[in-house]
C-alpha positions in Angstrom: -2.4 16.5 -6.0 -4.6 15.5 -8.7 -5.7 11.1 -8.3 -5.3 9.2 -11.6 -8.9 8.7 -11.5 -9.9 9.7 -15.1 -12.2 7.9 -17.9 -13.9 4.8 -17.0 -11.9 2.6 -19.2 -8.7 4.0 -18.6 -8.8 3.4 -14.8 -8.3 -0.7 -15.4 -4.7 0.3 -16.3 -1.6 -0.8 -14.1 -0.5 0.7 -11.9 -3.3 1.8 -9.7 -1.7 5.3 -9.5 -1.8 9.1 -9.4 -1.1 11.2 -12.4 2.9 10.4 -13.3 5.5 13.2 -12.6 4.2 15.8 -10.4 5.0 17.1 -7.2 2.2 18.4 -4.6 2.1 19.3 -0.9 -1.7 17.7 -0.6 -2.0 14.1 -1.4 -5.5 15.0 -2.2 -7.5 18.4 -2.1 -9.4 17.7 1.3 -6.3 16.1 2.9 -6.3 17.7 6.7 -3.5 19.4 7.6 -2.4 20.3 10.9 -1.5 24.0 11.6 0.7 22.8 14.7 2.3 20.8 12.3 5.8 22.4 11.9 7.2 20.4 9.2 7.0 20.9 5.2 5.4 17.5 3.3 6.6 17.4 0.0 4.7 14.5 -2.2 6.4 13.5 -5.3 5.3 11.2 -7.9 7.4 9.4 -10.4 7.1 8.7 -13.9 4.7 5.4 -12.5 2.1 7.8 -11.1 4.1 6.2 -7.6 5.3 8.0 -4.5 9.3 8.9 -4.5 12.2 8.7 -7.2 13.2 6.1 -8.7 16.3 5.1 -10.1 17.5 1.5 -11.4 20.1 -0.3 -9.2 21.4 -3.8 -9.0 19.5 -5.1 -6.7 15.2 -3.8 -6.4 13.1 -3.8 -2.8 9.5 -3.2 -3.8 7.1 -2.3 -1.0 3.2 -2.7 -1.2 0.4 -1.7 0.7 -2.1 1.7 1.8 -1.4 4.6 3.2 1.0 4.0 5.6 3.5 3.0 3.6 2.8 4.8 0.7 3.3 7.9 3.6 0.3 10.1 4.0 1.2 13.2 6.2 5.2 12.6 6.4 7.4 14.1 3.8 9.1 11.9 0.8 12.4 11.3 3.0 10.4 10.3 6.1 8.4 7.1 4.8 9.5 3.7 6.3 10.4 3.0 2.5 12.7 5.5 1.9 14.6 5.2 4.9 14.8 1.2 4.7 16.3 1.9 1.1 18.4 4.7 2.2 20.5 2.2 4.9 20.3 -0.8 2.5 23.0 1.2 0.3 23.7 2.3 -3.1 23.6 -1.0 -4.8 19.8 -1.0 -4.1 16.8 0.6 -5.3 13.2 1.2 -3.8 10.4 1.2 -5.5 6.8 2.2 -3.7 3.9 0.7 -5.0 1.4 1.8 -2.3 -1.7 3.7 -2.6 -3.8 5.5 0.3 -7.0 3.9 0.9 -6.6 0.9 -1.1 -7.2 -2.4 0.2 -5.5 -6.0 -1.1 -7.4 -5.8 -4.7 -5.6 -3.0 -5.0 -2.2 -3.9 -3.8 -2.3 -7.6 -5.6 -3.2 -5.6 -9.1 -0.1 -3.4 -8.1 2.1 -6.5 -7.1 1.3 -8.2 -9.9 2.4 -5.1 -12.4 5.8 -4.8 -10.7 6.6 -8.5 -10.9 5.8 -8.0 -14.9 8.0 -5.0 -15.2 10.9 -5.4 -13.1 13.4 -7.7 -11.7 12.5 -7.9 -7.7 15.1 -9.1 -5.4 12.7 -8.4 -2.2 9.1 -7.4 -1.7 8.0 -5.9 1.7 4.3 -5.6 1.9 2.5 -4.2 4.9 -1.6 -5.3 3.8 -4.5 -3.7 4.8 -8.0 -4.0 5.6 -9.3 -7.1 3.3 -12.9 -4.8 3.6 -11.3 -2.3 1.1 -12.4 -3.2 -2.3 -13.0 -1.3 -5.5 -16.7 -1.1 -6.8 -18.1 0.6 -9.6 -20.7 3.1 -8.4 -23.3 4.6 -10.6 -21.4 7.4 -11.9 -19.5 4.6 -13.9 -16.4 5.9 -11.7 -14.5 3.7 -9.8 -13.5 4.4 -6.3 -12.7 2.6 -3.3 -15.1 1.7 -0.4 -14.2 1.8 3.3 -16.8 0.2 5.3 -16.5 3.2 8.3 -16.9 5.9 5.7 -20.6 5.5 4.1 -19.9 9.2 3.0 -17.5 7.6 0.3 -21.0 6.0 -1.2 -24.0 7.5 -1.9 -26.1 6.3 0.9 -28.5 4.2 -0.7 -25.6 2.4 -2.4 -23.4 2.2 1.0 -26.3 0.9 3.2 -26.6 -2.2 -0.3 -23.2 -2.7 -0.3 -22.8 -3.3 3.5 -25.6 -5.8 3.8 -24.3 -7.4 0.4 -21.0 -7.9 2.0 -21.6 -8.9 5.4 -23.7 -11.8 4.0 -20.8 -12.5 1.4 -17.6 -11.8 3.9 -16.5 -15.7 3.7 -16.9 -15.8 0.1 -14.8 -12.7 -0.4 -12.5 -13.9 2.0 -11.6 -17.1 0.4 -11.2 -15.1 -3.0 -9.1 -12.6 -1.6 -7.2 -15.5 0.4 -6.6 -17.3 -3.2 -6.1 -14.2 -4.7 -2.8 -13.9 -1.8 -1.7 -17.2 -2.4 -1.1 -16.6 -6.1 1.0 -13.8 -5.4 3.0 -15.9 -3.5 3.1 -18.7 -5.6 4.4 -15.7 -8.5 7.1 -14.7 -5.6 8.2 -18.4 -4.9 8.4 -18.7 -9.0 10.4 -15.8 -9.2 12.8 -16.1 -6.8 11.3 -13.0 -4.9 11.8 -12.8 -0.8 8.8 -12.0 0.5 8.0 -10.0 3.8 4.6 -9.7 4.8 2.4 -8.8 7.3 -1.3 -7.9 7.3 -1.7 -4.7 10.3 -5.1 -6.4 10.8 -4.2 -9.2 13.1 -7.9 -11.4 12.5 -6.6 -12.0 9.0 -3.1 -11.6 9.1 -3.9 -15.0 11.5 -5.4 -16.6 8.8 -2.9 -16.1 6.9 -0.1 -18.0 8.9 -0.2 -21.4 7.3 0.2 -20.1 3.7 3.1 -18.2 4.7 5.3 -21.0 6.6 4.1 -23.3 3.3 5.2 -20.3 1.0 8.3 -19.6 3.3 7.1 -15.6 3.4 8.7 -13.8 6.6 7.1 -11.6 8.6 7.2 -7.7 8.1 6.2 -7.0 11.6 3.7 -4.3 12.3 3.8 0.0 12.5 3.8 1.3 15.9 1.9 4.7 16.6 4.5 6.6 18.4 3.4 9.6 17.0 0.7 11.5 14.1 1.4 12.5 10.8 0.5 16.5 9.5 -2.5 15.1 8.9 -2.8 14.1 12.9 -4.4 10.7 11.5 -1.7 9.0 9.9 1.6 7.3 11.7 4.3 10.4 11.6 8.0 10.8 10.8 8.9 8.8 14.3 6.8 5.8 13.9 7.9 5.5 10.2 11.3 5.7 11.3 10.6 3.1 13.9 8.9 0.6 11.6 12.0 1.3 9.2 14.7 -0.1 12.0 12.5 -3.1 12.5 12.7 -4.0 8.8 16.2 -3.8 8.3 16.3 -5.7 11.4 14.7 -8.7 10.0 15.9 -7.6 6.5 19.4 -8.8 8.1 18.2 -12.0 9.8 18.0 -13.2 5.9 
């Protein structure tokens, strides 16, 4: 499946995204996949450049975040979105915002587009790594950085960008941490529940006092029962899994 990753300029648009209506069985062309894998893994892409169909509803559940949820290595059906949509009923609509790799620059840009462009009854997002950021590198192509891939980077500009950060972590903490709280502040303005949960516990402890003073519940977190096709990702059972929970607190509210 071909990223959304085009011109320079045209990759500040919203949604962060892949190329709009297509369907692929790779969610990109060096995706690993599993011989002993015994399932077919559809991807399809609405006309957002977002994972799955959608159709408008009464009521919208929008759910944010990486990989995981977006579904790397399950098919369209199996994601934890899906299915959580699937048993909330007919009168409701999923949207998938989610992008693999991304971190919460990403996912807040993303948040921010849907809360401009549709009416959100509930938001579920499931945050990653705050160490994922976009940069520019010297192609003039932006891409996304994971610190425990330097292969992403050239390595001159990794090994910069490493010490850069890890001198500057607070202060992109705190940014990012602001950066959170205005998405909540846009939910509470809205009228929007909000579920959230950050899978990396450090921060998602940081976080804990701006969620009781924003009222945002807690998503809970994926458990690895078993591996995707790509035998990295969380598969079909642990999506499944993580899908029950939600509903579960999903019907506390």
């Amino acid at each position: 499946m071909k990223d959304y990753l085009q011109e320079y300029a045209d990759l500040y648009s919203l949604p962060f995204s892949y190329r709009p209506n297509q369907t692929a069985i790779r969610s990109r062309e060096n995706e690993y996949i599993d011989k002993n894998y015994k399932k077919n893994v559809t991807y399809t892409i609405n006309e957002y450049g977002l994972r799955g169909s959608y159709l408008a509803s009464k009521k919208l559940i929008v759910y944010a975040g990486c990989s995981m949820t977006f579904g790397i290595g399950v098919d369209d059906d199996e994601t934890y979105p899906s299915l959580v949509t699937k048993q909330l009923g007919n009168e409701w609509a999923g949207l998938n915002i989610a992008h693999p790799g991304t971190g919460p620059d990403v996912q807040m840009a993303n948040i921010t587009w849907a809360i401009d462009n549709f009416k959100i009854d509930k938001l579920c997002w499931y945050m990653s790594d705050p160490h994922r950021q976009i940069i520019i590198p010297e192609e003039n192509v932006i891409s996304l950085y994971v610190p425990v891939d330097t292969n992403i980077l050239p390595p001159k500009l990794a090994k910069r960008f490493i010490e850069i950060n890890t001198k500057l972590e607070e202060t992109w903490w705190y940014k990012t941490y602001w950066n959170i709280q205005t998405i909540f502040s846009l939910c509470k303005a809205k009228k929007i529940e909000l579920y959230m949960t950050c899978w990396q516990g450090e921060y998602d402890y940081k976080l804990q006092k701006l969620k009781k003073q924003y009222n945002v519940k807690e998503l809970g977190n994926m458990r690895n029962i078993d591996l995707a096709r790509d035998a990295l990702h969380p598969g079909p059972k642990s999506q499944a899994d993580f899908a029950r929970r939600i509903l579960g607190v999903l019907d506390e509210t």
